[in-house]
C-alpha positions as CSV (number, residue, x, y, z in Angstrom):
1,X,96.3,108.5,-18.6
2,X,99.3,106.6,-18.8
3,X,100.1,103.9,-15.4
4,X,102.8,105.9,-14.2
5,X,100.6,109.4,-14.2
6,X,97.8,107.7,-12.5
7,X,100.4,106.0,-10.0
8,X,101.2,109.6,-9.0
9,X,97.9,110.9,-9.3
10,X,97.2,108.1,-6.2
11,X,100.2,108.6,-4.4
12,X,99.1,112.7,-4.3
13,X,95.6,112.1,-3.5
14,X,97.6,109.7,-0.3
15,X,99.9,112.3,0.7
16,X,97.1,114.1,1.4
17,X,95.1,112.3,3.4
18,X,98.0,111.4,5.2
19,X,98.5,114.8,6.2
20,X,94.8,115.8,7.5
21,X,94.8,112.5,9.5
22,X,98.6,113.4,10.8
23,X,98.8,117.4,12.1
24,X,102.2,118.9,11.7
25,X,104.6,118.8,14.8
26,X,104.7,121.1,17.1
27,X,108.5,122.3,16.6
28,X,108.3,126.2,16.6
29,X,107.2,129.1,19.2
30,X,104.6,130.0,17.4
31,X,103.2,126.5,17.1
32,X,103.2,125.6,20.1
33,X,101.9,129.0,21.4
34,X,98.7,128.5,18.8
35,X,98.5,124.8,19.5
36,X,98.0,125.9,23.5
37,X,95.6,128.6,23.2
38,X,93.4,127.1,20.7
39,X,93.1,123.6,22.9
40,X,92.8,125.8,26.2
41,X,90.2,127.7,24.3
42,X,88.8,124.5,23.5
43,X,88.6,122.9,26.8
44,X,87.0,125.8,28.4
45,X,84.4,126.3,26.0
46,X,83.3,123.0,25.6
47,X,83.0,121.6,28.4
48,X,81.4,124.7,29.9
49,X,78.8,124.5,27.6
50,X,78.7,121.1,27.2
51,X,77.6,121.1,31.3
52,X,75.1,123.9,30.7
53,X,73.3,122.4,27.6
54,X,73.2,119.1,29.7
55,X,71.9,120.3,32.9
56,X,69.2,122.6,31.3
57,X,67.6,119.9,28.9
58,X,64.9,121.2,27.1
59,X,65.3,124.5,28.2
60,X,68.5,124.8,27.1
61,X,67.5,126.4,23.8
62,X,65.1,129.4,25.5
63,X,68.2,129.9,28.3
64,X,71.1,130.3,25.7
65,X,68.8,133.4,24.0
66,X,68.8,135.0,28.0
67,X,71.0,138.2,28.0
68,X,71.6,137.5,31.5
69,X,72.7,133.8,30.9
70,X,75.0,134.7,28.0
71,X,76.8,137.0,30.2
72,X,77.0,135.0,33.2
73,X,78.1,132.3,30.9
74,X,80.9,134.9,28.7
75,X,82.6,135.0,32.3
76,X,83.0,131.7,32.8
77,X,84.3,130.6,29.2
78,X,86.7,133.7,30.4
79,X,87.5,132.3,33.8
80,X,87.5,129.3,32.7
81,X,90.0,129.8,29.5
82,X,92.5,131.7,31.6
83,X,92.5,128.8,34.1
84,X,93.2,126.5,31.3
85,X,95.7,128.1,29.6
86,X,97.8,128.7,32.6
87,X,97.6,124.7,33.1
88,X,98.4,123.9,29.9
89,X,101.7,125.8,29.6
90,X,102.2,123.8,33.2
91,X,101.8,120.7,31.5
92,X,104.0,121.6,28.9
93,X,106.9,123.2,31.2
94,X,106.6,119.4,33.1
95,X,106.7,117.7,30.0
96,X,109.9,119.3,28.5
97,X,111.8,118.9,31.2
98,X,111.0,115.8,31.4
99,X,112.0,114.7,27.9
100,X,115.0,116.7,29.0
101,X,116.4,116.3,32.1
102,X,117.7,119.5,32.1
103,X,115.1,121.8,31.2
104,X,115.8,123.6,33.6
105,X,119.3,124.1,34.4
106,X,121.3,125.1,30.9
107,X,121.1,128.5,30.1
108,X,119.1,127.4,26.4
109,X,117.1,125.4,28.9
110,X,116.7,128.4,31.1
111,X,115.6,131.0,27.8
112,X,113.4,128.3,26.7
113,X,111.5,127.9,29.8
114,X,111.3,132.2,30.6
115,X,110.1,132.6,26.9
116,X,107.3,129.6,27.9
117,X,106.2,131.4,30.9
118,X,105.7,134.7,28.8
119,X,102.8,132.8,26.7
120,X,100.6,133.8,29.8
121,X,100.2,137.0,29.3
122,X,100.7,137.4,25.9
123,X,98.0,135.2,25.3
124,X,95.8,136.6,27.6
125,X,96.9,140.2,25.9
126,X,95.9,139.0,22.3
127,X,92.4,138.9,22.7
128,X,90.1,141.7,23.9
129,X,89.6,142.2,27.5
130,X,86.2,140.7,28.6
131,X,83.8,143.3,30.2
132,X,83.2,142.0,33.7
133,X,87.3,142.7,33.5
134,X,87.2,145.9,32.3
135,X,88.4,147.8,35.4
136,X,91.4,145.3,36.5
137,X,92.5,143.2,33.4
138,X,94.4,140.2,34.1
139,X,96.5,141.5,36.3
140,X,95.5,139.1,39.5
141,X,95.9,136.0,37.3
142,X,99.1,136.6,35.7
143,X,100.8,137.2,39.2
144,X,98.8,134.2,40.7
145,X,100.4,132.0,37.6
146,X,104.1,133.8,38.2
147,X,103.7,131.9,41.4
148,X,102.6,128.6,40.1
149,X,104.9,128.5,37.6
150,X,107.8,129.6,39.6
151,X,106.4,126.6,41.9
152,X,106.4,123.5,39.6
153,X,109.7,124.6,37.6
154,X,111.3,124.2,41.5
155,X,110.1,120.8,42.0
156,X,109.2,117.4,40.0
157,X,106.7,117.2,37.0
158,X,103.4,116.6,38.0
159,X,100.8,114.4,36.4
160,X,98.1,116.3,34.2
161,X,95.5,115.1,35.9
162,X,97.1,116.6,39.0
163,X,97.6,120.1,37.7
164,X,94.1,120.4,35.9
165,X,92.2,120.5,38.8
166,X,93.2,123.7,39.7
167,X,91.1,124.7,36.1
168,X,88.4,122.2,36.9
169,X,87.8,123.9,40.0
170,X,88.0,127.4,38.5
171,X,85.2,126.6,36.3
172,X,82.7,124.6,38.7
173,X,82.9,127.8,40.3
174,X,82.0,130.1,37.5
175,X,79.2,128.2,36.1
176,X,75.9,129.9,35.6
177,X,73.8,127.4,37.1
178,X,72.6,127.9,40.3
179,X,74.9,126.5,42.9
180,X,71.8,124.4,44.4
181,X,71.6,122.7,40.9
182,X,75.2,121.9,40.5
183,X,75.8,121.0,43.7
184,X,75.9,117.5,43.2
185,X,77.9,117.7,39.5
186,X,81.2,118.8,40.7
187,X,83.0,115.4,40.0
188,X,81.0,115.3,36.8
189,X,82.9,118.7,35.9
190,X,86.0,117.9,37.1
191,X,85.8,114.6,34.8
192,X,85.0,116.3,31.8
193,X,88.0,119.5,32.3
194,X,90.4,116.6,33.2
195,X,89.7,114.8,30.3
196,X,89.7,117.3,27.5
197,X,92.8,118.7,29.1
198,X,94.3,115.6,29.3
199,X,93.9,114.8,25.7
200,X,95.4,118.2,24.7
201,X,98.7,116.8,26.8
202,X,98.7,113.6,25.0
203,X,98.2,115.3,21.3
204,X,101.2,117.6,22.6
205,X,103.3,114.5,23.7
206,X,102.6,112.7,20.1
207,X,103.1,116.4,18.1
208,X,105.8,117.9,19.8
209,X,109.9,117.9,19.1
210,X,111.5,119.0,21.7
211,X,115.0,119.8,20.6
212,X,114.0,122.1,17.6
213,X,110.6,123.5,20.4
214,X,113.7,124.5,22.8
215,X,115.8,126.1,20.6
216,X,113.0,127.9,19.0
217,X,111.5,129.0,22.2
218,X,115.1,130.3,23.5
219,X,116.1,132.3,20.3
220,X,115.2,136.1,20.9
């Protein structure tokens, strides 16, 4: 192997690892819509299991086998992802326009931000309806987030932190843990959605470009 051929060979094998240490931007509707299901899929999961595993202890491994757990638990990952989801594309509608300025008044602006309140249900639509929502879908969440997304476009960004609660709330409530065991652990709940979600803002915030994400987003 000659110096230059192993010069390459090392520059390759860098390239590389450059790009599993740095994920590609976010600069495309269809990136970003993957980018915030998976991490709302994420967050939910995690941390509700995560809580679970943590609070049961040594029991942990005979109540994950229960039939009744695993369903109890199924509808809060559901809850809990729907939740999530809807305050991730909040996040993201806050951040835009605020690496904008007018996000929200230019008609591209305007596309951009109608296509980015369609992930909702289109997300929610893409996966199989979970069986304790057989009979009524997602119908009462998607109008619920209409409101709070029509909400937060008409005033200022919010913090993250602010708008996660509303997810962190949704999933205390939903956990299959005896409200007499958790009552105590809301806070600790609370941290760990806030967190996780938090984290999925700043990897948006480092990944995303916002000029090519807008005029993806408001090309039919």
């Amino acid at each position: 192997m000659t110096i230059l051929s192993l010069i390459n060979t090392l520059n390759g094998g860098w390239r590389k690892l450059r790009g599993a240490w740095q994920p590609p931007p976010i600069d495309t509707r269809e990136s970003l819509r993957e980018f915030i299901a998976t991490r709302a899929a994420f967050v939910a999961q995690k941390s509700a299991v995560d809580y679970c595993r943590g609070k049961t202890g040594l029991f942990s491994r005979i109540l994950f086998e229960e039939k009744e757990f695993q369903d109890a638990l199924a509808v809060c990952r559901w809850e809990s992802f729907a939740a999530t989801l809807a305050d991730l594309l909040l996040m993201t509608e806050g951040y835009m326009r605020s690496e904008t300025r007018t996000f929200s008044d230019e008609p591209v602006h305007r596309r951009a931000r109608e296509a980015l309140g369609q992930f909702y249900p289109e997300i929610l639509a893409s996966y199989p309806v979970p069986a304790h929502r057989a009979t009524q879908g997602w119908s009462d969440v998607e109008a619920a987030f209409t409101i709070r997304f029509a909400a937060a476009i008409a005033a200022s960004p919010r913090s993250a932190s602010d708008i996660a609660d509303h997810s962190a709330r949704r999933m205390f409530e939903t956990l299959p843990i005896h409200p007499d065991m958790r009552q105590l652990d809301e806070e600790i709940v609370h941290g760990a959605v806030r967190f996780r979600l938090i984290a999925a803002h700043q990897e948006l915030m480092r990944r995303a470009r916002i000029p090519e994400l807008i005029e993806s987003l408001a090309t039919p």
